[in-house]
N, C-alpha and C positions, 0 to 999 in steps of 0.2 A: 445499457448506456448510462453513464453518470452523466447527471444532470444535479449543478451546482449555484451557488449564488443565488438560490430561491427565497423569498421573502415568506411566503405559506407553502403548504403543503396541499397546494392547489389540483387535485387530479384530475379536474372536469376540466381543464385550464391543460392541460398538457396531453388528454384525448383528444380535445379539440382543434388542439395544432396539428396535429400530426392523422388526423381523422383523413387528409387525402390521401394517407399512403393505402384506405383500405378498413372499414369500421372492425375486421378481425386481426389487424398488424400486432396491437398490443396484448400481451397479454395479460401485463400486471403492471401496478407502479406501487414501489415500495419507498416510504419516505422514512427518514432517517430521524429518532427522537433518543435524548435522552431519559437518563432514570427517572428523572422527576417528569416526564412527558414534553420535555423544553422541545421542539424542534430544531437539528440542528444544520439546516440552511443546504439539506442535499439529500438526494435521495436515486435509485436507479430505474429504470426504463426497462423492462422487459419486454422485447420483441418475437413475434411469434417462430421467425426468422432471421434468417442470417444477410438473407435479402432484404429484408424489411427494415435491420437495423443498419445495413450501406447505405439506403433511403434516407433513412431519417436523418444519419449524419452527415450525408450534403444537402441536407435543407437549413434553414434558418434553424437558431435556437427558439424555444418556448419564451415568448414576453405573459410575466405573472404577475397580476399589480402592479404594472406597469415599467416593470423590471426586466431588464432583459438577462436572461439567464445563461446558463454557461455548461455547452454537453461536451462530452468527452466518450465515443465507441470504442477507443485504444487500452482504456484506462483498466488493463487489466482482463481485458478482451484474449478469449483463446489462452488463459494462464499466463499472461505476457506480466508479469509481476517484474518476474526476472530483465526486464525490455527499460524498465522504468529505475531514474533517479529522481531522487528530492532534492529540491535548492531551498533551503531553511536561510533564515536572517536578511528575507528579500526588502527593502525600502519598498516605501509607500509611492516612492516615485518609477518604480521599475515599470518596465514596457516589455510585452513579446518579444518585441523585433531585435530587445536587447539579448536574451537568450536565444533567439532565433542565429540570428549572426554570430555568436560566439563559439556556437558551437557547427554552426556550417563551413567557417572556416578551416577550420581543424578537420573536419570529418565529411563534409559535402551536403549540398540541400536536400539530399534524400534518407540522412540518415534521424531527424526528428522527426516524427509525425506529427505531435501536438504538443500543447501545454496546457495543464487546468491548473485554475490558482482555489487556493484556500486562505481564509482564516481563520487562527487560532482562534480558542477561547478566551488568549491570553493578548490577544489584539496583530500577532506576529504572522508576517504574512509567509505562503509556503508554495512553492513551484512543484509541482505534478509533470515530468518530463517521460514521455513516453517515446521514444526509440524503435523505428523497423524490427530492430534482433539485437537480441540479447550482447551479442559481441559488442554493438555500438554503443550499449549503457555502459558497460565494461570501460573501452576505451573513454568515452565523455567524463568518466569517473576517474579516469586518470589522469585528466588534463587539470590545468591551472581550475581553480570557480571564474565563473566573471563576476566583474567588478563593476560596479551600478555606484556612481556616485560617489568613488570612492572608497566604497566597501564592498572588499571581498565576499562573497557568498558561500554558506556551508555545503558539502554535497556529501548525501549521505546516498547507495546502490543498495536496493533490493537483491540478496544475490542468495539464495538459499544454501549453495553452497555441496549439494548433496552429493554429487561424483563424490568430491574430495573426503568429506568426512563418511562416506561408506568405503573408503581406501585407508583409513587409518587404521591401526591394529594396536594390538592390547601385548601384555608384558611375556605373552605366550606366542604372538605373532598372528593367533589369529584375527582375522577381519573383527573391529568396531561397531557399530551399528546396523540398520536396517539391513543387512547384508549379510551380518555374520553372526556366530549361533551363542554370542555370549550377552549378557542380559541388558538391556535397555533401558535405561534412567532419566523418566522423562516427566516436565512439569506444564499443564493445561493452563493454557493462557483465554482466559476469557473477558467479556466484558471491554473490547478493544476499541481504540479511535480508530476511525478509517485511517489513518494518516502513522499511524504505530509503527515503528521502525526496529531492525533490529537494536539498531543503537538502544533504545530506550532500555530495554530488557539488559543489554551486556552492561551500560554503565551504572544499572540499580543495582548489578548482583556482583561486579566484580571487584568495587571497593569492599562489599562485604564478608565475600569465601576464597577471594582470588582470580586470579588473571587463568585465563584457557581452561577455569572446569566446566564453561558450555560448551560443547562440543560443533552445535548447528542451530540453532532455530527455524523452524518451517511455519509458514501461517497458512491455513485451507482457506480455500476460492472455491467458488461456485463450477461444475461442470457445464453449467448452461451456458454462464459468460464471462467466467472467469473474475467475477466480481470479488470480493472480499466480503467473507463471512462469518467476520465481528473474532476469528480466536486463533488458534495456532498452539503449537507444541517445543519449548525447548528441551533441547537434552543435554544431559551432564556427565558427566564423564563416569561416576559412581555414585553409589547409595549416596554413601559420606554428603558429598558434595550438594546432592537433589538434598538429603535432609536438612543442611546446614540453610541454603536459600528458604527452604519452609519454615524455619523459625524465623525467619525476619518479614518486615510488613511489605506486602506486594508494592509493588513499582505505580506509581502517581504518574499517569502521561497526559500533561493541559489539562492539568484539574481533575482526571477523572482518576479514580481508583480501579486499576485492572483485579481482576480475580483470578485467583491460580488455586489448581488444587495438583498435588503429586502423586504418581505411580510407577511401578517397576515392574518388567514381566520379563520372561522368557523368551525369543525368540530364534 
């Protein structure tokens, strides 16, 4: 369970809330720090269960220093990555209910489940929109943004993408990637903001070596809860192309410096 808007990295403070669901419910709580040990205001909830983590998230959030904090069980729950868009460039006056409405019209009250919000390190506030299925982030991503004040808001879709680019083929016709028997050009993205986008990645490297030589980006989540776990993989169309992005300085997302290393195998 993401649990966000935390003031400390309070654990006795978030066992103790949730202590009626059962003193063996949790199993772990993992809090989210930067390189220099900064805490960065979120961290996850490990539950022993699948039952345990339905519980918690219809009870109240965790109040920590007097804060009242902010959970999300959707948030990539079950590999639902693909479930989820971002609303980037949100005002400081924005409300739920404004994102709630905008997009139930269009698509009906049962196609959002939640919203968690973020802020940047850069003070920029950021919508975390999680979607029933996947088809409904799709469609939500293809409507109008809404407009909070006047201003339109960006939407960026998580969508990996993977059918499509394991159906592409090479100048011989056979299959492309993870799929097909010709060789694989991929660069390790580590050192990630939870909040990492593809966008990030395509628009550091495609002013540099060009347009369409990443083929897909994938980022790995947790099997337990489908959490995010900090890295991911993109791939390039060839050596050439993987080489060319390695000579230049990895991609800077809200201040942080991502770390990439490269490799190419056989498969």
């Amino acid at each position: 369970m993401f649990l966000g808007q935390c003031p400390d990295p309070d654990t006795a403070a978030v066992k103790a809330h949730y202590q009626r669901l059962g003193e063996d419910a949790i199993d772990r709580v993992h809090w989210c720090h930067r390189d220099n040990d900064a805490f960065r205001g979120f961290g996850f909830v490990y539950f022993r269960t699948a039952e345990f983590l339905q519980q918690a998230g219809a009870m109240d959030p965790p109040t920590i220093n007097g804060r009242v904090t902010v959970v999300d069980i959707n948030s990539g729950f079950n590999n639902g990555r693909a479930n989820r868009i971002v609303l980037s460039g949100c005002p400081s006056t924005i409300e739920e209910s404004d994102i709630k409405s905008h997009y139930a019209r269009a698509l009906g009250d049962a196609a959002l489940t939640s919203v968690t919000w973020a802020t940047m390190p850069d003070g920029h506030v950021r919508a975390f929109l999680q979607f029933s299925t996947a088809q409904f982030a799709k469609q939500a991503a293809e409507l109008e943004p809404p407009i909070v004040d006047g201003q339109p808001l960006r939407v960026c879709l998580r969508d990996k993408s993977a059918d499509a680019a394991a159906a592409q083929t090479g100048p011989d016709g056979k299959p492309v990637g993870p799929t097909g028997s010709q060789k694989e050009y991929k660069m390790f993205i580590r050192n990630c903001p939870q909040w990492i986008e593809d966008k990030h990645i395509l628009d550091h490297y495609t002013p540099l070596i060009g347009e369409g030589v990443i083929q897909k980006i994938e980022w790995a989540t947790s099997r337990l809860d489908g959490s995010f776990r900090g890295f991911g993989f993109a791939f390039f169309n060839s050596l050439e192309d993987l080489t060319k992005a390695a000579k230049h300085p990895p991609p800077v997302v809200d201040g942080r410096k991502v770390e990439v290393n490269v490799s190419h195998r056989s498969i």
